[in-house]
C-alpha positions as CSV (number, residue, x, y, z in Angstrom):
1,X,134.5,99.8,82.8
2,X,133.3,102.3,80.0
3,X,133.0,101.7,76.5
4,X,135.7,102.9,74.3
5,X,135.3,105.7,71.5
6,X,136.2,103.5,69.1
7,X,133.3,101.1,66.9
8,X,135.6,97.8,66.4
9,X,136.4,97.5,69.8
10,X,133.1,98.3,71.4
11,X,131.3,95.9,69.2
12,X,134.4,93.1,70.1
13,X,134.1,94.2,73.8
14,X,130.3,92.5,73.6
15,X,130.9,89.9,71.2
16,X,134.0,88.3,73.7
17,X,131.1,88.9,76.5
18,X,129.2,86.5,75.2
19,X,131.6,84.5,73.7
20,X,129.7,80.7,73.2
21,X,126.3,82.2,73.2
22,X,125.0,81.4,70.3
23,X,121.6,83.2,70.9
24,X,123.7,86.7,71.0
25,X,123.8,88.3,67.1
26,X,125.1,91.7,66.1
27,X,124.0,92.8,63.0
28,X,125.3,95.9,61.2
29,X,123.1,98.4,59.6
30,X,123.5,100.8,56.7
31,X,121.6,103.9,56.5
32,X,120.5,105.1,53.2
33,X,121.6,108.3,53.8
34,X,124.7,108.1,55.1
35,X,126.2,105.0,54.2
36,X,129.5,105.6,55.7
37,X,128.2,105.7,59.4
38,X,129.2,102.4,61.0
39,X,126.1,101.4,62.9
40,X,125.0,98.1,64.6
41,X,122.4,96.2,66.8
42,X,123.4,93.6,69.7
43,X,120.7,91.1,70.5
44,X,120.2,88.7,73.0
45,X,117.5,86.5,70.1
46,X,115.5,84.6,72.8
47,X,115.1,87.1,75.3
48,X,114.1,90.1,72.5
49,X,110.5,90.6,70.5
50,X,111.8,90.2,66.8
51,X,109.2,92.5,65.7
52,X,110.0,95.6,67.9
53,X,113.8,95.4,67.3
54,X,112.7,95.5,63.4
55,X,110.0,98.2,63.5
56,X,111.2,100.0,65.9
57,X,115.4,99.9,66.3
58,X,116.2,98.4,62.6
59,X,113.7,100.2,60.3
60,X,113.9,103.4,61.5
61,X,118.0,103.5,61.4
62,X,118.0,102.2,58.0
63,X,115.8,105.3,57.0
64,X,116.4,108.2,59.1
65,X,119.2,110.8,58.5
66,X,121.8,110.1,61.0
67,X,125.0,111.5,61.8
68,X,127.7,110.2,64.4
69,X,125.5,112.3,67.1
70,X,124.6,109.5,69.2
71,X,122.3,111.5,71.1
72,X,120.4,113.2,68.0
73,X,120.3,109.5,66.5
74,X,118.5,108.1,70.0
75,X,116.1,111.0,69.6
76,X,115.5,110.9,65.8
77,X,116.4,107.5,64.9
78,X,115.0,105.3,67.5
79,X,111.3,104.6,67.5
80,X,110.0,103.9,71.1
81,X,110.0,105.9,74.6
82,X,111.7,103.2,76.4
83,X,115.5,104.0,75.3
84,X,118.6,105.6,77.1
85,X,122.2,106.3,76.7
86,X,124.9,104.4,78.5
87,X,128.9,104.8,79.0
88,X,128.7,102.1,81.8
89,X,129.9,98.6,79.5
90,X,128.7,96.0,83.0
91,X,125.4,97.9,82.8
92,X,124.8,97.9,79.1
93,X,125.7,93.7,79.0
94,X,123.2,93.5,81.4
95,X,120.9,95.0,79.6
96,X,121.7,93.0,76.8
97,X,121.3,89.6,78.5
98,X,118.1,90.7,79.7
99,X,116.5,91.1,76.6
100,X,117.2,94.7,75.9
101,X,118.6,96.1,72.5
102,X,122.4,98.2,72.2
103,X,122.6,100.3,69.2
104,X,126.4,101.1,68.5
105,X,127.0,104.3,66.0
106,X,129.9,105.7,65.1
107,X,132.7,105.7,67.3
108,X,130.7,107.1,70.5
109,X,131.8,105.9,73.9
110,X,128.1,105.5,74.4
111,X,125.0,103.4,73.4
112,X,122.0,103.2,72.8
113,X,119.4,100.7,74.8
114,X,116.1,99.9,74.1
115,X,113.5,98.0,75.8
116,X,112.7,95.1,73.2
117,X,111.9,92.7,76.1
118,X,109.6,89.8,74.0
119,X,109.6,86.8,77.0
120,X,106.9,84.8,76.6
121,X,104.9,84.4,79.7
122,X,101.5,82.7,80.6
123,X,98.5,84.4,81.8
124,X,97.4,85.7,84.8
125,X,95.2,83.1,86.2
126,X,94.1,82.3,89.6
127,X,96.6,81.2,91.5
128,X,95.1,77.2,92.8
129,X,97.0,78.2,96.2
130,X,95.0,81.0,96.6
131,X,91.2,79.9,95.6
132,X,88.5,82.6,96.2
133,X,85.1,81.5,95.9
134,X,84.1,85.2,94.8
135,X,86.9,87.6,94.6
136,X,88.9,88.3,91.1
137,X,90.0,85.7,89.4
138,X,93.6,86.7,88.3
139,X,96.9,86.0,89.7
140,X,100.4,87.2,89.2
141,X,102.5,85.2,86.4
142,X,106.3,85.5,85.8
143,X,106.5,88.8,84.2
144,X,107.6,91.6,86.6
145,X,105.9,94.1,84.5
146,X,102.7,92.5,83.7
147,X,102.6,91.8,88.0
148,X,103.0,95.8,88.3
149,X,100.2,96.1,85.6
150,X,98.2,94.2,87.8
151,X,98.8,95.9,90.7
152,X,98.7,99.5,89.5
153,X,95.5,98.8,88.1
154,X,93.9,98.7,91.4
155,X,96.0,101.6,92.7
156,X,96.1,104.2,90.4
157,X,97.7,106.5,92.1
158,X,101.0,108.4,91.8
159,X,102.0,107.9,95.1
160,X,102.4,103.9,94.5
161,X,106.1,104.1,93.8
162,X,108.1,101.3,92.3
163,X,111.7,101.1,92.6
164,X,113.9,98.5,90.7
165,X,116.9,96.5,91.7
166,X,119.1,94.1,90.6
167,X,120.6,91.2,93.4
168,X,123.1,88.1,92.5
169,X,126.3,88.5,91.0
170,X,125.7,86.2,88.7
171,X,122.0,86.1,87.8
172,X,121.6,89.7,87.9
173,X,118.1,89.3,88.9
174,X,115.6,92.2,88.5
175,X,112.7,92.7,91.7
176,X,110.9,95.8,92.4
177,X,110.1,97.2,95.6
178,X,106.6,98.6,95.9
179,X,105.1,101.2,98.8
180,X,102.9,103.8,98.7
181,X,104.4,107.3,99.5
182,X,102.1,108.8,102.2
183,X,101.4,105.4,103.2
184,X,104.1,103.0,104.3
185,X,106.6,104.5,107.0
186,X,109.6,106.0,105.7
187,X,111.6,103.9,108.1
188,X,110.2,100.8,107.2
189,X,111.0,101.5,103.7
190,X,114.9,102.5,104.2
191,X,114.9,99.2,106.4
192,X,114.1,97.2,104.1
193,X,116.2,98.4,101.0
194,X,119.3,98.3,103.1
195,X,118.5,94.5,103.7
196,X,117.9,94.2,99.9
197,X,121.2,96.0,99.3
198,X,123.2,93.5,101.8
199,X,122.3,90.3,100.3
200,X,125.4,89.0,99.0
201,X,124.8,85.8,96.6
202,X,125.5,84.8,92.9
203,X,122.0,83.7,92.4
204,X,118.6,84.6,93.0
205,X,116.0,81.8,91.8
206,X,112.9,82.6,94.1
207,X,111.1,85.3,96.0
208,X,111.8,83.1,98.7
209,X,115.5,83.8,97.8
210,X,115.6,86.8,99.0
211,X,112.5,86.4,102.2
212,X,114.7,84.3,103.7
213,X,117.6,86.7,103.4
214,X,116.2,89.7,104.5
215,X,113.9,88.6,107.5
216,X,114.1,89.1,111.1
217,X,114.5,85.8,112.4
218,X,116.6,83.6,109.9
219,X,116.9,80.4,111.9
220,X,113.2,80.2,113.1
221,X,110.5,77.5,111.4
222,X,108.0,80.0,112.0
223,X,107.4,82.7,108.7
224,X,107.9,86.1,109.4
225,X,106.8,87.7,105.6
226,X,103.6,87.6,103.7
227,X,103.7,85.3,100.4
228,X,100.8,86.1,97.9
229,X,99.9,85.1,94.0
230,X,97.1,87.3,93.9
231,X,97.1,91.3,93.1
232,X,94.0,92.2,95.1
233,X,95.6,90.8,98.0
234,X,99.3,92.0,97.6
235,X,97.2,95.7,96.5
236,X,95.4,95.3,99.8
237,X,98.5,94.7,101.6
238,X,100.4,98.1,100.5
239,X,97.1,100.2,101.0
240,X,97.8,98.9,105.1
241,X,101.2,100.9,104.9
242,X,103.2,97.4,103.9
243,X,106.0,97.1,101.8
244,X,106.2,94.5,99.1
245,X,108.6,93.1,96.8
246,X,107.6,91.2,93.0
247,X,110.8,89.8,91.3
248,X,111.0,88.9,87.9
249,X,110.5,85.1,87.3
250,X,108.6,84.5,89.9
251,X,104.6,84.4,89.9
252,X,104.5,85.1,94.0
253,X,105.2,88.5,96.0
254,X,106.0,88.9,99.3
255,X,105.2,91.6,101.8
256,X,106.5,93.2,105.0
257,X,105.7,93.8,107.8
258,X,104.3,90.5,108.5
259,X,101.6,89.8,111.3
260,X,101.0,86.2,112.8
261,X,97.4,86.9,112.2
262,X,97.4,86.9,108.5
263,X,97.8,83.2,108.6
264,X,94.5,83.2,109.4
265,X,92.9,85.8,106.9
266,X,92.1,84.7,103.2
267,X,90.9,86.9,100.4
268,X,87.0,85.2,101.0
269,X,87.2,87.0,104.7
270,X,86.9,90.2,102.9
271,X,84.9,89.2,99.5
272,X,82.0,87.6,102.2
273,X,79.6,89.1,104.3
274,X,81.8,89.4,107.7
275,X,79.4,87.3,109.7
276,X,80.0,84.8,107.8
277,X,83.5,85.3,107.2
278,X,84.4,85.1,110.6
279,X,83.1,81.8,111.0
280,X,86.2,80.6,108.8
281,X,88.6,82.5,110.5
282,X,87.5,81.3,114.2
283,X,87.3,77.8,112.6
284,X,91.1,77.9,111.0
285,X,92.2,79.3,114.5
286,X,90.4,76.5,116.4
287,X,91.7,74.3,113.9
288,X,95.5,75.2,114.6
289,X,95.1,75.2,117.9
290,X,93.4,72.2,118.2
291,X,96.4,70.3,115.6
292,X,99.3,71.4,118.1
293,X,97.5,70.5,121.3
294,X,95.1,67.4,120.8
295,X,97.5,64.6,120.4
296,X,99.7,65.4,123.0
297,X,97.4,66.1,125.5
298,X,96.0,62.6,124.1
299,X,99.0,61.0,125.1
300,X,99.4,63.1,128.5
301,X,95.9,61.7,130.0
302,X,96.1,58.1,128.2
303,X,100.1,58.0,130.0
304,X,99.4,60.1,133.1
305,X,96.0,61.9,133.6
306,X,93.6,58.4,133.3
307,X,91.5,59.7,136.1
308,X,90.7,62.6,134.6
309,X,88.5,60.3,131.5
310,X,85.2,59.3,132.1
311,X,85.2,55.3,132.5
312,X,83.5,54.7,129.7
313,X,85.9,56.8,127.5
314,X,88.8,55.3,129.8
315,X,87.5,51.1,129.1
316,X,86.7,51.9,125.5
317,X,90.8,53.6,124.7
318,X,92.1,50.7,127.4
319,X,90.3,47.6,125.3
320,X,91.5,49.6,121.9
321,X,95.1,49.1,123.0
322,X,95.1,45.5,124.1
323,X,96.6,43.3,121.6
324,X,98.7,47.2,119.8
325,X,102.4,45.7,119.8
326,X,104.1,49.1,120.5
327,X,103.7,52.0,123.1
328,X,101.1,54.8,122.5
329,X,104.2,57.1,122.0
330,X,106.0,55.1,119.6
331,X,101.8,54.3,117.8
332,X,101.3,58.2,117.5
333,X,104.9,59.0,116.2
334,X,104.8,56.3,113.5
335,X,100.5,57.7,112.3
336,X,102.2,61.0,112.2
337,X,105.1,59.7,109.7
338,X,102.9,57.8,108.0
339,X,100.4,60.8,107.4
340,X,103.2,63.0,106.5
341,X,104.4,60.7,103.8
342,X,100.4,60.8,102.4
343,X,100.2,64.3,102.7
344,X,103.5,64.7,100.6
345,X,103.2,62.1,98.3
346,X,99.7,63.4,97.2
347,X,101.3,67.4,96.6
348,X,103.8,65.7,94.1
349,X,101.2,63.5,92.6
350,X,99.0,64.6,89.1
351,X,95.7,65.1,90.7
352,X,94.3,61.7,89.1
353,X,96.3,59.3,91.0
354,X,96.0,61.8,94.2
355,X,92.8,61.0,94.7
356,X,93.4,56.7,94.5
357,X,96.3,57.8,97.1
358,X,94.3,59.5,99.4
359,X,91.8,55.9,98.8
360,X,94.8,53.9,99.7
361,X,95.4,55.9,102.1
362,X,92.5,56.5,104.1
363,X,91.1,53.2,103.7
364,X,93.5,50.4,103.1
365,X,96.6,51.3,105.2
366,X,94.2,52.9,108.2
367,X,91.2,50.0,108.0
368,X,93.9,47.6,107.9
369,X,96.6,48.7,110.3
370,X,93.4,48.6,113.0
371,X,92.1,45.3,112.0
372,X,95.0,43.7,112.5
373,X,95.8,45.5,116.0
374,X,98.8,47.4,114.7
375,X,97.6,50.6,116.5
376,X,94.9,52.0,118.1
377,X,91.2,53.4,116.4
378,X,91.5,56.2,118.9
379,X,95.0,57.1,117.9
380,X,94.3,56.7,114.1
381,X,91.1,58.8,115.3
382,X,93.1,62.3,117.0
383,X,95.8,61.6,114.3
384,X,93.8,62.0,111.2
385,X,91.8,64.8,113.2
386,X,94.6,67.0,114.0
387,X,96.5,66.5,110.6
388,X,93.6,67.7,108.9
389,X,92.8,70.4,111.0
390,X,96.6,71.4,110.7
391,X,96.3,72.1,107.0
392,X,93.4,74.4,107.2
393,X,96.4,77.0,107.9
394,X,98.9,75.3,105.3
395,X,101.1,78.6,105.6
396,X,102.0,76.8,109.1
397,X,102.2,73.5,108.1
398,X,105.8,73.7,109.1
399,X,105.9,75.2,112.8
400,X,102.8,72.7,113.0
401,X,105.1,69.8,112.5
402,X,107.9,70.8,115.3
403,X,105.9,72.4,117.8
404,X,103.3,69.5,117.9
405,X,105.9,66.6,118.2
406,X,108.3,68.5,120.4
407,X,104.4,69.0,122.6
408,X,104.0,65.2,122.4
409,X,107.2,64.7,123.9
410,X,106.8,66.7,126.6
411,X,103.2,65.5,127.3
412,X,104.7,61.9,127.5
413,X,107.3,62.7,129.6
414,X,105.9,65.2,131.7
415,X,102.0,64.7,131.4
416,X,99.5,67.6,131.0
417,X,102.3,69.6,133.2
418,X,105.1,69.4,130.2
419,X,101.7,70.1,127.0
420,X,101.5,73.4,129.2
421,X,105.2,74.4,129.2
422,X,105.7,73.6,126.0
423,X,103.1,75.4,125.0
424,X,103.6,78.8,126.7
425,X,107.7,78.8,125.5
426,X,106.5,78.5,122.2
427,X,103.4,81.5,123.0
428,X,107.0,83.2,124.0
429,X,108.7,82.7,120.8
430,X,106.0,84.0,119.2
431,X,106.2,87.5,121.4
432,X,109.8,88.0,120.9
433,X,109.7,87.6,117.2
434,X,109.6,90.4,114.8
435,X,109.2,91.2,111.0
436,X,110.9,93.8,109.3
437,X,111.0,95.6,113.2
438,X,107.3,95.1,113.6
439,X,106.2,92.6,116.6
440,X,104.8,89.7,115.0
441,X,101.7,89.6,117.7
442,X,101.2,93.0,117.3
443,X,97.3,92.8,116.2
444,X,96.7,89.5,117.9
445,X,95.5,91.9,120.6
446,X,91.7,92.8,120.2
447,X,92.6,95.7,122.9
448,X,94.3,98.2,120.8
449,X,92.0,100.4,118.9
450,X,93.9,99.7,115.0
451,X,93.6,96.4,116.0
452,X,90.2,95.6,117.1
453,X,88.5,95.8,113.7
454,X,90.3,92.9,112.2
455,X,92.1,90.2,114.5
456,X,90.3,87.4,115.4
457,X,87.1,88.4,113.8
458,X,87.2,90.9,111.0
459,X,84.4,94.1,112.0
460,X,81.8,95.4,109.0
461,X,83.9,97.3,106.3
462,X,81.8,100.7,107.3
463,X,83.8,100.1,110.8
464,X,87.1,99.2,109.7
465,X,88.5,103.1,109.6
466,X,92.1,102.8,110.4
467,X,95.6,100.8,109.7
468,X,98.0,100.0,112.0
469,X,99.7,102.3,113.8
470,X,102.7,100.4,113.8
471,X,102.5,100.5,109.8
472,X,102.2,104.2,108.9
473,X,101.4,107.5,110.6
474,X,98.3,107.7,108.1
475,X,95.5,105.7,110.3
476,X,92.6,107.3,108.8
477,X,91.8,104.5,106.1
478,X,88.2,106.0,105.5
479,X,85.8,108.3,107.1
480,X,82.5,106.9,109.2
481,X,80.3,105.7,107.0
């Protein structure tokens, strides 16, 4: 609906809209020179910097000539850069509620709104998800303009485009959608806004909000969209021809397309020298390797392969087990539970009783559980190996958990024979899945050119020259050095 040309109305339109709120205030100005002209201010208090609506909306209408012109009084009697005339009454309560300022003069069927936003918001520290020994040390907060700040001070650069919009009938909340124009394919971009556009809810809390509405594969454990809390990473991403998305309220950004590799890569892989780098990133994807497989081919060769153990492994496991009151199946799925409820337990924990827990833990309940014969040293032994080793990748913890117990079922049932099955259906899954239209193996493949220079191991900067070809039709990312 539009506003009415009338002043008593409009100004009772917005005071029934927030009828019960008692943060919302109009206050009615007079101007010294034309005292007759009915003029007020709408505020949302909380959301608004008290100091710009005075200075800069109050102050000047109180002084300036004004007539009932609305447009000559938003261009001589406003004093900021960040105001615009609107008929539209949804869109101008909007704006209200989220922290702008409506000026009402006369009896226009239009007003005036200023950006007066005044949220507090904490700095931009790094984010303790995201550590880097050596790179910046700044992260995003929950201020969608101070996260563009960030970001556009590493691009600066016309072509970095940034397009609001609003999602949740209710909440009405405010994201961005960031690409850079020469950069990021066109069709990626359109793809993406029409998913943004569909999403059909009355509330948006979370970037992950809207990631789980918009990607490929909705029902799958496995992530298919880059999460990040740091700037130089989420810059890094859109320089590749990505797409990302920062929403106000939240301090994390997500980005599309989304490669299985980048589990593996951290911001260190590119802030260290690449020999070193890589031995990270070969050790994180030994590591989650390694977490899946190890304790169900454990329970494969201790159930069905003993042959294939040399005997003094084989009398060593066999004399662990004598005396353990349940099976080796039933052993490993209660260490797993038990490690799980550690692992979580310690994340809600302050960080002071953390480490007693992990004490508690490590010592008491596993020490003690061997002593008195309630499982197996060997099983607590490729337990607590794999668990660790499956959080050196903590973006998978999740398809870590299903595909390495639905792995230990099969290798129990079905030996070394049922590990393998399992384990090429899920290689499968991963092959048939896709982010934003993008394979999600696409650069797991050393054997493409674009993706030889960082996969498994990332090359020397001088030699990583081009993006993905599957990202943008701009490959050259730098000339031979």
């Amino acid at each position: 609906m539009d506003f009415y040309g009338d002043f008593e109305k409009n100004i009772q339109l917005v005071k029934d809209a927030f009828d019960r709120d008692d943060t919302f205030t109009v206050k009615r100005i007079v101007n010294r020179h034309n005292p007759a002209l009915k003029i007020a201010v709408a505020v949302v208090n909380c959301m608004v910097s008290n100091d710009v609506v005075d200075r800069d909306v109050i102050a000047p209408l109180a002084e300036s000539p004004l007539s009932e012109d609305i447009d000559a009084a938003e261009r001589e009697g406003i004093f900021s850069h960040s105001s615009e005339l609107k008929k539209d009454a949804d869109a101008a309560l909007i704006s209200i509620a989220s922290g702008d300022c409506a000026v009402f003069v006369g009896n226009s069927d239009k007003v005036i709104i200023i950006d007066t936003k005044g949220i507090p918001s904490r700095g931009t520290d790094a984010p303790e998800s995201e550590i880097s020994v050596t790179g910046p040390a700044e992260g995003f907060n929950e201020n969608i303009m101070t996260n563009l700040s960030l970001v556009k001070r590493r691009i600066m650069n016309p072509r970095l485009k940034n397009e609001f919009m609003t999602s949740g009938r209710q909440s009405n909340s405010k994201f961005c959608v960031c690409y850079i124009d020469g950069i990021a394919r066109p069709e990626l971009v359109k793809r993406l806004k029409e998913r943004l556009k569909s999403i059909d809810t009355d509330y948006i809390g979370d970037i992950n909000y809207i990631a789980e509405m918009i990607r490929d594969d909705k029902s799958s454990f496995i992530k298919t969209y880059g999460k990040t809390s740091r700037p130089d990473v989420f810059a890094a991403k859109l320089m590749e021809g990505r797409v990302g998305i920062i929403l106000n309220g939240s301090p994390v950004a997500v980005t599309l397309p989304y490669l299985f590799i980048e589990n593996f890569q951290t911001p260190d892989d590119y802030y260290l020298n690449c020999y070193y780098a890589n031995v990270g990133r070969l050790l994180r994807l030994v590591g989650f390797y390694v977490s899946l497989l190890l304790p169900a081919a454990y329970i494969a060769v201790i159930l069905h392969h003993r042959a294939l153990l040399p005997p003094e492994w084989l009398y060593s496991i066999s004399a662990s087990q004598t005396g353990v009151p349940v099976s080796s199946v039933v052993e490993i799925v209660l260490l797993f539970a038990a490690f799980e409820i550690l692992r979580e337990t310690g994340a809600r924990m302050p960080s002071s009783i953390g480490l007693a827990l992990n004490v508690v833990g490590a010592i008491i309940l596993g020490q003690s559980a061997v002593d008195a014969k309630l499982v197996s040293a060997p099983m607590v032994i490729v337990v607590a190996f794999s668990g660790v080793m499956g959080l050196m990748v903590y973006e998978l913890k999740g398809a870590v958990f299903y595909v390495r117990a639905a792995l230990i079922f099969l290798g129990a049932g079905a030996g070394l024979y049922g590990v393998l099955v399992g384990f090429t259906a899920f290689l499968l899954l991963l092959y048939n899945m896709s982010s934003l239209g993008v394979p999600l193996m696409y650069v797991s493949s050393p054997f493409w050119k674009q993706g030889r220079s960082d996969t498994f191991l990332r090359a020397p900067i001088y030699k990583m020259n081009y993006r993905q070809e599957k990202f943008t039709d701009n490959l050259k990312r730098q000339g031979r050095v």
